[in-house]
N, C-alpha and C positions, 0 to 999 in steps of 0.2 A: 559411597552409599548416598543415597537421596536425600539422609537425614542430616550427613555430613551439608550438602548442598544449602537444604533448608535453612541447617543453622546459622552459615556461613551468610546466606541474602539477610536473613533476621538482622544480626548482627550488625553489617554494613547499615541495614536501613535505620536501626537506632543510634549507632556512631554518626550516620549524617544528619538525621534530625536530632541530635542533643546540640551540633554543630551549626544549627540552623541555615544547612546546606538545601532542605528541602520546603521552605516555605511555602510553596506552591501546593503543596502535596496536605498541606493540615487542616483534616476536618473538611476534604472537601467533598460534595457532593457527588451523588451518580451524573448527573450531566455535568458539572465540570469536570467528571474524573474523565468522560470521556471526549469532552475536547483535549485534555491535556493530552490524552493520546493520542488524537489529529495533529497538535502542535508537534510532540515527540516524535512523530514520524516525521514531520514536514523537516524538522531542523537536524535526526542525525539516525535516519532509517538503515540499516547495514542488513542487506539480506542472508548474511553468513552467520551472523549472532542473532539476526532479530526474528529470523521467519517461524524458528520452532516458539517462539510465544505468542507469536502473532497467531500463526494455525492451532493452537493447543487451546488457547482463549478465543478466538474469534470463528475457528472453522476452518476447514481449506476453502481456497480462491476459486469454489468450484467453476466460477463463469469466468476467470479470468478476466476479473470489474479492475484489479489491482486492493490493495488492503489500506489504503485510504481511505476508497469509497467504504472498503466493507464495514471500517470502522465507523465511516459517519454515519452508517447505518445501521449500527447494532443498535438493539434496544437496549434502553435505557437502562432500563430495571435490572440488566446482567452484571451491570458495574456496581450491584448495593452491597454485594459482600467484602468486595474490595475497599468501599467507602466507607462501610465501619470500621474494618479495621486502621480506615488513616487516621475514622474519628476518635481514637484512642480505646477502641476495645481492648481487652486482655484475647488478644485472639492470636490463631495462630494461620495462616492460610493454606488452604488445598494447594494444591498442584498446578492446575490451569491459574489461579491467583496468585499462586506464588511466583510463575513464569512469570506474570504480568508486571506485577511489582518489580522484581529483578530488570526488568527493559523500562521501567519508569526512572530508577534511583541510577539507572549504567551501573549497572554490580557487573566488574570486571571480566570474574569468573563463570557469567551466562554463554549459553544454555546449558542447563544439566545434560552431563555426560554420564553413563552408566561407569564408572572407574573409580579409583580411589585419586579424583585430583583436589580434594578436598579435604586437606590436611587442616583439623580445627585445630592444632598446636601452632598455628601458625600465625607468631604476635599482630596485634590487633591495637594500634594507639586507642587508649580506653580512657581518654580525656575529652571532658567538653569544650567547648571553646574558647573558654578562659583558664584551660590547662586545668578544672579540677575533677580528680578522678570519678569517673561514673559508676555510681552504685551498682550493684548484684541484680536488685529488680530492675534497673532502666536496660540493662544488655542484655540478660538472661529472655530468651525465648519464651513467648507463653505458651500456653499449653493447651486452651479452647480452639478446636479447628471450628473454620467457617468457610460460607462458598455453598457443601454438598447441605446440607438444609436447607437453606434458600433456593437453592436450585432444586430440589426437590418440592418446594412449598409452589413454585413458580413453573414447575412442569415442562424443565429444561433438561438435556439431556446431561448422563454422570457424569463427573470428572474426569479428564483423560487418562488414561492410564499411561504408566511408565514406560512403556514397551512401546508407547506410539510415542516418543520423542525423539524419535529421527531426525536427522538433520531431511531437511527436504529436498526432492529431487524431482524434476518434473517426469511424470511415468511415461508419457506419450513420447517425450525430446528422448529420453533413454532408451525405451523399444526402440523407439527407429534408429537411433546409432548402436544402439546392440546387434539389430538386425542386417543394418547394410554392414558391418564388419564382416558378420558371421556368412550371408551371400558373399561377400568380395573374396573371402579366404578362400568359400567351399567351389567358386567358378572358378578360381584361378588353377586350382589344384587339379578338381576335374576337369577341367577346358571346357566345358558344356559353352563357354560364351564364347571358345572358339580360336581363344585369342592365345598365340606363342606366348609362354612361360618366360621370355624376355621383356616383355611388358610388364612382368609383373610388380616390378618396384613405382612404375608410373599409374599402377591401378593404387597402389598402396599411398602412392602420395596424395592421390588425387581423392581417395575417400578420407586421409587426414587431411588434410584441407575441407574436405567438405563437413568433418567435423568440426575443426579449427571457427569453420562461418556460425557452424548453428550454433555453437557455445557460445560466440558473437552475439548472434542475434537474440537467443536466449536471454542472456545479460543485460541488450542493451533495452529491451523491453522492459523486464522487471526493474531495472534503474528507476526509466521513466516514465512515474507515476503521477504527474503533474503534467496539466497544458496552462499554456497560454495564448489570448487574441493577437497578434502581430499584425491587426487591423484590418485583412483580408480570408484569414485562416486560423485554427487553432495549432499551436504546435508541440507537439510532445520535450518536457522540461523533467529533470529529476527536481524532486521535491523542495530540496536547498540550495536551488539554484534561481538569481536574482535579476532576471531579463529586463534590467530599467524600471521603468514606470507602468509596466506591465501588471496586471493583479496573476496571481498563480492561482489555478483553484484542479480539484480531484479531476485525473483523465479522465474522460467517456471517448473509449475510442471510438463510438458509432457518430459522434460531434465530429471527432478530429478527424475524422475521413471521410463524412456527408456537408457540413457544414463550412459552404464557402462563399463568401460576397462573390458577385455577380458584377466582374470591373468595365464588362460593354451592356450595359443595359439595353443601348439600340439595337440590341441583335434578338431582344424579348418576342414572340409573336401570338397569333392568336391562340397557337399550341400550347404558350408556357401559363396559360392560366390555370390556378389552381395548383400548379405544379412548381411554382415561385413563390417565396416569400418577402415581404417588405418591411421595412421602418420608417419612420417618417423623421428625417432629422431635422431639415426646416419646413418651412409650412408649403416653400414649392420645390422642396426635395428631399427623393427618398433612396434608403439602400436597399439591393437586392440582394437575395442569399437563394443557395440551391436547397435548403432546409427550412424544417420548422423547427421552435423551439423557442429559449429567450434569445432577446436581444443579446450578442457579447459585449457590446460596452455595456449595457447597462439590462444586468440579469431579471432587475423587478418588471421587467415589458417583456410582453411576449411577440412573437413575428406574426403576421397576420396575412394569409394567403392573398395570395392577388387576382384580383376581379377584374373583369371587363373592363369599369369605371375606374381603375387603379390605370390598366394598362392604357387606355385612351388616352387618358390626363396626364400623364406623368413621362409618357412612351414616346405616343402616335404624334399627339400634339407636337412634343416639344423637337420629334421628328422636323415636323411641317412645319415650324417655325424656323427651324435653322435653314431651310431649301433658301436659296436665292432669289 
């Protein structure tokens, strides 16, 4: 039952903060609750445990941005209910808040599962961290729910319901592999494609295998949800992974596949103006890129298209300087 569950994250979360397991977590505001949830993803995001609080709290990934981005961009104001209750309210939390809390403290037993795998007889070390036993009100669950007034005060949509915490499955990747199965059985059987009934173990390999790739490629996308500059390009990184001296910052795949230094500049012409963008790194040289946007070394400068008087000075000249 959901209330087994409930009490179950409760529990954990007042065993680790009596153990001062969670200092991060006390009294902290709505903008720091939601960085910490930027951090928490970057350092141990698991899409098997984490996506149903991710989606339950934040939405589905309906543009496929990834749920980094989505997190740096939730407002603000979504995370107040959550931030009372760390600020030591007598509360109790909703659903979509309770997921959230459960993937902040790693409560083992996430995500709620509709079953009975939430056996509250099941001992509980009910000591603080100096070994002395934790009173009745410091364990015991409170009883004031929060979350659905605020949310309602703030004219955000209800709580999710129970029945939508499915484990997540991408709808479009499953049609289509539901689909080509279902085509590959009903040709083979019919021959409509023509093909001798002896081939048919080679059709069957060959659509698992073509399954085999798209769960591949599926996976290796949702991994990674992190880029980084490799000096010439952005390159797709899973979030806790530590590429050197590189900074890590949220995917934009429309970056990671438009935005590229430009390594022959002398091949620039009268055509690429306006159509190329520049930096200026010393005072008589500059980098090109096939995009706009900011600078990736350095995100506070933005790229600035390139003019006539960029490509003359910097191009043509330095062309006609080098001739013999």
């Amino acid at each position: 039952m959901f209330e087994h569950y409930q009490n179950q994250v409760l529990l954990a979360y007042k065993y680790k903060l009596a153990n001062n397991q969670l200092p991060h977590l006390n009294a902290i505001s709505p903008a720091l609750l939601r960085q910490e949830c930027i951090n928490t993803f970057k350092v141990r995001y698991n899409p098997e445990k984490d996506d149903v609080a991710l989606r339950t709290f934040f939405g589905p990934d309906e543009r496929n941005r990834g749920y980094l981005r989505v997190i740096d961009e939730h407002p603000r104001n979504k995370f107040r209910a959550l931030s009372i209750f760390f600020q030591g309210g007598i509360t109790k939390p909703d659903q979509k808040n309770l997921e959230l809390l459960a993937w902040l403290i790693d409560f083992e037993g996430r995500p709620y599962q509709r079953r009975d795998a939430y056996d509250i007889s099941t001992p509980i070390d009910k000591t603080d961290v100096e070994g002395n036993p934790l009173t009745t009100a410091e364990l015991s669950p409170a009883e004031v729910k929060i979350g659905s007034n605020e949310d309602a005060a703030q004219g955000t949509e209800d709580p999710a319901k129970e029945e939508d915490l499915e484990p997540e499955i991408n709808p479009t990747a499953a049609r289509t592999i539901a689909t080509l199965i279902t085509k590959t059985k009903t040709a083979a059987s019919t021959g409509w494609w023509h093909i001798p009934k002896k081939f048919n173990r080679t059709i069957y390999a060959f659509t698992a295998a073509a399954i085999v790739l798209a769960s591949a490629y599926i996976f290796f996308k949702r991994n990674k949800q992190c880029m980084y500059w490799d000096g010439n390009q952005y390159e797709a990184v899973a979030c806790n992974e530590n590429p050197g001296n590189f900074s890590v910052i949220a995917l934009d795949e429309a970056k990671e596949e438009k935005l590229k230094r430009i390594l022959r500049p002398d091949t620039l012409t009268i055509n690429s103006v306006r159509k190329v963008w520049y930096n200026k790194v010393w005072a008589d040289s500059l980098d090109f890129y096939t995009d706009s946007g900011s600078v990736p070394t350095d995100t506070r400068k933005r790229l600035m298209p390139m003019t006539e008087y960029i490509l003359n000075k910097y191009v043509i000249q330095k062309k006609i300087a080098k001739k013999p």
